[in-house]
C-alpha positions in Angstrom: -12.1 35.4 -11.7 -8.4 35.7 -10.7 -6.8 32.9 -9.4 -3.8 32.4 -6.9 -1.4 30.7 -9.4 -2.5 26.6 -9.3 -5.9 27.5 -10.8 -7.9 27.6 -7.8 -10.0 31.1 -7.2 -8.4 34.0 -4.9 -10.5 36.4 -3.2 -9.6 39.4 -1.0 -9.2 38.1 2.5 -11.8 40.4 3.5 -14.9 38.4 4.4 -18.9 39.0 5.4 -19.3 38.5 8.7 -22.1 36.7 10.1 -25.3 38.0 11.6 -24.4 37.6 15.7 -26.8 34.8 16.1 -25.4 33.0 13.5 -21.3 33.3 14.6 -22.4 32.6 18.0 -23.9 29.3 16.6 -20.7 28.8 14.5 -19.1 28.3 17.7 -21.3 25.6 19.3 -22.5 21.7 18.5 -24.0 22.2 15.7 -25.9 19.7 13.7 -24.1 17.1 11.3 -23.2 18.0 8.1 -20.8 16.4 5.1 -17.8 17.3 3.4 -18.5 16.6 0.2 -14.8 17.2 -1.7 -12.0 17.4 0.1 -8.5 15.9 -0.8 -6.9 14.4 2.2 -4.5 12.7 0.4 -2.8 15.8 -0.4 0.7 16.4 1.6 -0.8 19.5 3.2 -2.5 16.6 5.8 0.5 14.0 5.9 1.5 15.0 9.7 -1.6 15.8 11.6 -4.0 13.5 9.6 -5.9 11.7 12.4 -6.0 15.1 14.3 -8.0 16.8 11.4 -10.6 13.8 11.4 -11.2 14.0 14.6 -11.7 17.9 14.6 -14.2 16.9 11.5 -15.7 15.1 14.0 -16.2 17.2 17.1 -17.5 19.7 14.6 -20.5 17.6 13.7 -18.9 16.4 10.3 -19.6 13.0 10.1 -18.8 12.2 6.2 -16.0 13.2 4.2 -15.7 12.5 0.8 -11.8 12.3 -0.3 -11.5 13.2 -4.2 -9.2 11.7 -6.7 -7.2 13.4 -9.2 -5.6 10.7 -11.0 -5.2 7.0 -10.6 -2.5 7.0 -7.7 -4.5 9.8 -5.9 -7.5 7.7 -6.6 -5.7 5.0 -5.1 -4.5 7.0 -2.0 -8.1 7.8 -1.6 -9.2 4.6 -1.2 -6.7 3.6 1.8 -7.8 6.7 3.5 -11.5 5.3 3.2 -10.8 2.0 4.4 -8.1 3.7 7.2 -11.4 5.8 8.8 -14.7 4.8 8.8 -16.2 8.4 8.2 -13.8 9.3 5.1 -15.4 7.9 1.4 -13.8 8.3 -1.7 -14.3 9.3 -5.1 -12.2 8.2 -8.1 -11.2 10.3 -11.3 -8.6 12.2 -13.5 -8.7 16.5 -12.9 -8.7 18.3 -16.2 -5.8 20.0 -15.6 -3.5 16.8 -15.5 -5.5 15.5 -19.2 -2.0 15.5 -21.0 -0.5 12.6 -17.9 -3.5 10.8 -18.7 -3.3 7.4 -20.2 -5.2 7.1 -23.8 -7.9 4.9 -22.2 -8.6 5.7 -18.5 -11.4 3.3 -18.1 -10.0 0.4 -17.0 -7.9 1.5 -14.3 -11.5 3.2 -13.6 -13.6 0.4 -13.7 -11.5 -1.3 -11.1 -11.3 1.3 -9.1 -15.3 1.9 -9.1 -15.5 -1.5 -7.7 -14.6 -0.8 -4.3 -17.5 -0.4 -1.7 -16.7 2.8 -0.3 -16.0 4.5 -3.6 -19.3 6.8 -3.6 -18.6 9.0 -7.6 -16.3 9.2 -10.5 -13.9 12.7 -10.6 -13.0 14.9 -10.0 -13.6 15.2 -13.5 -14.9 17.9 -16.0 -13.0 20.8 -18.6 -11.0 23.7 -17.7 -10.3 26.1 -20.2 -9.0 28.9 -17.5 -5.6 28.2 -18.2 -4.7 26.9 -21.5 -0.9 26.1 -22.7 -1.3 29.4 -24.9 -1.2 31.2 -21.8 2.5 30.4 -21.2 4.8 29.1 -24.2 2.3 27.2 -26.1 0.0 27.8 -28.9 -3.4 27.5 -31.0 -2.3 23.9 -31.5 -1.6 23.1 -28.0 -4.4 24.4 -26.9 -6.8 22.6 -29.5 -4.9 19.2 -27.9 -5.1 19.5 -24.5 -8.8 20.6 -25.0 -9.3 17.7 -27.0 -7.9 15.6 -24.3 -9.5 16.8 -21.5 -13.1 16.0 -23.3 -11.6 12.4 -24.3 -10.8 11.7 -20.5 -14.4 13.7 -19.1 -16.2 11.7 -21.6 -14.4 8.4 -21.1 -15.0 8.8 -17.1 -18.6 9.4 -17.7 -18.9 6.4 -19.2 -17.6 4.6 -16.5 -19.8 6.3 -14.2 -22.5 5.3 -16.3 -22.1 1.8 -16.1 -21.3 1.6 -12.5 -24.5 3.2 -11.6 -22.5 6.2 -10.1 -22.6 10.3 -10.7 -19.7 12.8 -11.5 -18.1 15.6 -9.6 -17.9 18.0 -12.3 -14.8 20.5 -12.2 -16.2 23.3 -14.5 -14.0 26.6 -15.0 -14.2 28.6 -18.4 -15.5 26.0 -20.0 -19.7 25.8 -19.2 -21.2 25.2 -22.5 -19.2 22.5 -23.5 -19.7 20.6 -20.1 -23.2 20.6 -20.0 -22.9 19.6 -23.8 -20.8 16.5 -23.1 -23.0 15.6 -19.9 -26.3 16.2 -21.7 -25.2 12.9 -23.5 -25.2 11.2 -20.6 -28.9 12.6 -19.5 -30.8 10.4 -17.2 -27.9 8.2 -16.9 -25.5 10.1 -14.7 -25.6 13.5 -13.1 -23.0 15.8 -12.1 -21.8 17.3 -8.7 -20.9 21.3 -9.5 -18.2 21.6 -7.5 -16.8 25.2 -6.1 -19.8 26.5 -7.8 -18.8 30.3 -8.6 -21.3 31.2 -11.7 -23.7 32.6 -11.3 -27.8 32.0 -11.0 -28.3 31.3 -14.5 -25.7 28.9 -14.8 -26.9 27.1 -11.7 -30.5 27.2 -12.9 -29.3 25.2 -16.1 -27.4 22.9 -13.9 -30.4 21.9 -12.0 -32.5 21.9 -14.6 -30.8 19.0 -16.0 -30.9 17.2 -12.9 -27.3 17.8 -11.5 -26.5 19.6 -8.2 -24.2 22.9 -7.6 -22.0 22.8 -4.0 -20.7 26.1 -2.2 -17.3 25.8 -0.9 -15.9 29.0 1.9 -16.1 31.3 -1.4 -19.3 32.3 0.0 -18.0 34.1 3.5 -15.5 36.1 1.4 -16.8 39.6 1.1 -15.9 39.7 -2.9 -17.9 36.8 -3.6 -21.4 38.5 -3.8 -22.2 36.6 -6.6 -22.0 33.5 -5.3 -24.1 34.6 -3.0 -26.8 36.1 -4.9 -26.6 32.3 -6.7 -27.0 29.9 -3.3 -29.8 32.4 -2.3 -31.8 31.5 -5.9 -30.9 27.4 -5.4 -33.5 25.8 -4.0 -32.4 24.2 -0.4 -32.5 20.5 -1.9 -30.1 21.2 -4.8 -27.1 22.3 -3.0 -24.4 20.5 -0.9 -21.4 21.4 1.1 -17.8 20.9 0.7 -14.7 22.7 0.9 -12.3 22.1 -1.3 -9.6 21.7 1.1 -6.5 21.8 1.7 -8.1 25.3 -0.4 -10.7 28.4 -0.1 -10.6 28.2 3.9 -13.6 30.4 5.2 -13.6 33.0 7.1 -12.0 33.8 9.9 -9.4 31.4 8.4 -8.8 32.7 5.1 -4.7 32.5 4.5 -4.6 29.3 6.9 -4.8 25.7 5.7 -8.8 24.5 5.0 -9.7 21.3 6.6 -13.3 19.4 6.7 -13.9 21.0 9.9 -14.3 24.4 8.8 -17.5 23.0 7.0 -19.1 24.8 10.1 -18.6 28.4 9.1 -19.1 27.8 5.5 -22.8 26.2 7.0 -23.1 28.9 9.3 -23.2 31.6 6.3 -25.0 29.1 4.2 -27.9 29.0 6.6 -27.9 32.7 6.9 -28.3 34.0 3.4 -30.8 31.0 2.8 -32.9 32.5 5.8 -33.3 28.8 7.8 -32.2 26.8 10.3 -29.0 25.1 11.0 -31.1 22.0 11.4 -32.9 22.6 7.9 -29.9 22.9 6.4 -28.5 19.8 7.8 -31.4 17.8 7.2 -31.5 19.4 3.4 -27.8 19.1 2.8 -27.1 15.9 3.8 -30.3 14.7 1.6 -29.0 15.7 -0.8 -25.8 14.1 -0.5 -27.2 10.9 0.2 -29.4 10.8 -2.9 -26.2 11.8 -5.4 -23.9 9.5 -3.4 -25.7 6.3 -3.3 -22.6 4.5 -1.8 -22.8 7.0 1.0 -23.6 5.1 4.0 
């Protein structure tokens, strides 16, 4: 899929819009729901912070999950967990910053893990979408930076492994060769999908295996049939909700700045193409979430 220059996915602005009964609900108390990824520590939040927790909050969304992508994000994630009750974090190195990465991540990980209110490892995983041969580089950089983002994914399973913890799996380009390197790691740590834009086949293997997909705004843009047609075929208990932000704001926000709040919508167009309730989707979401977070309290 295109992308919007920084890796993440671009869609056309234009969006579905919701049945009536289900944008007039968007708009009221609606039942609790989590944010499973979002990166608050990023600068896009640095002056309203506390303002966008508490909109989280008004809107129902009582748990945040604040993702790293390296040690001192990891770190920054932390203080925002112990700074508000309702924010958790998770603690990792992102693919796309392998060649920053030291040789042996672990021990900065292992440290990290320790801290009550860190709830997975990651955001970790491969990314072959844009490789260094796709600017200056070549065949050789390509075959190291590969090589390094499967040292770091496989070294942060490990840790996840012995801390008794599960992954969220960044995936783009690059499929086979994740579920290769976490079928190593079967029965011993399971991965969190995250941004899930394959399609039903892809998600079938994923669950298959015991791991969980999560839908992100993606599915109120009105290019994004496809991911769609794949959170109609996941069954409701292996799915959760996140958004990605400060990225992939849903509609009627597209262009804007995405914030945990705006899990509403994304719930509000979830619930409609699975055909159930807000409240079923709360209760089935948030499950879910529990059971993959065990730390999530």
């Amino acid at each position: 899929m295109p992308d919007d220059g920084d890796g993440r996915f671009h869609f056309s602005d234009e969006y579905v819009p919701l049945a009536r009964s289900a944008q007039s609900v968007a708009h009221k108390l609606m039942p609790i729901f989590y944010d499973t990824h979002a990166h608050l520590d990023y600068p896009d939040f640095a002056s309203d912070l506390p303002q966008v927790i508490e909109r989280a909050q008004a809107a129902g969304i009582t748990k945040i999950i604040s993702i790293g992508t390296d040690v001192a994000s990891s770190q920054r994630a932390i203080q925002l967990s112990e700074r508000f009750s309702q924010v958790f974090a998770a603690v990792g190195w992102h693919p796309a910053h392998a060649l920053e990465a030291p040789d042996d991540l672990r021990p900065a990980l292992r440290e990290l893990a320790r801290h009550p209110k860190v709830v997975a490892i990651g955001e970790t995983g491969l990314d072959n979408h844009r490789l260094p041969s796709a600017k200056a580089g070549g065949a050789a950089d390509d075959e190291r930076y590969q090589r390094k983002q499967a040292q770091i994914f496989e070294q942060q399973l490990e840790v996840a492994a012995e801390s008794g913890l599960n992954c969220v799996v960044h995936q783009r380009d690059a499929l086979e060769a994740t579920l290769a390197m976490m079928q190593k790691f079967a029965g011993r740590v399971r991965g969190q999908f995250h941004c899930f834009a394959d399609d039903a086949a892809a998600m079938r293997r994923i669950v298959t295996m015991g791991s969980l997909v999560s839908f992100t705004g993606i599915v109120t843009f009105k290019s994004a049939q496809n991911v769609r047609d794949a959170l109609a075929a996941t069954p409701l208990d292996r799915f959760m909700l996140e958004t990605d932000c400060p990225y992939l704001a849903p509609a009627p926000y597209r262009g804007k700045r995405c914030e945990p709040a705006h899990v509403r919508e994304i719930a509000a167009m979830v619930a409609q193409v699975k055909g159930c309730t807000l409240e079923d989707l709360s209760a089935a979401s948030c499950k879910a979430a529990s059971g993959f977070f065990p730390k999530l309290k």
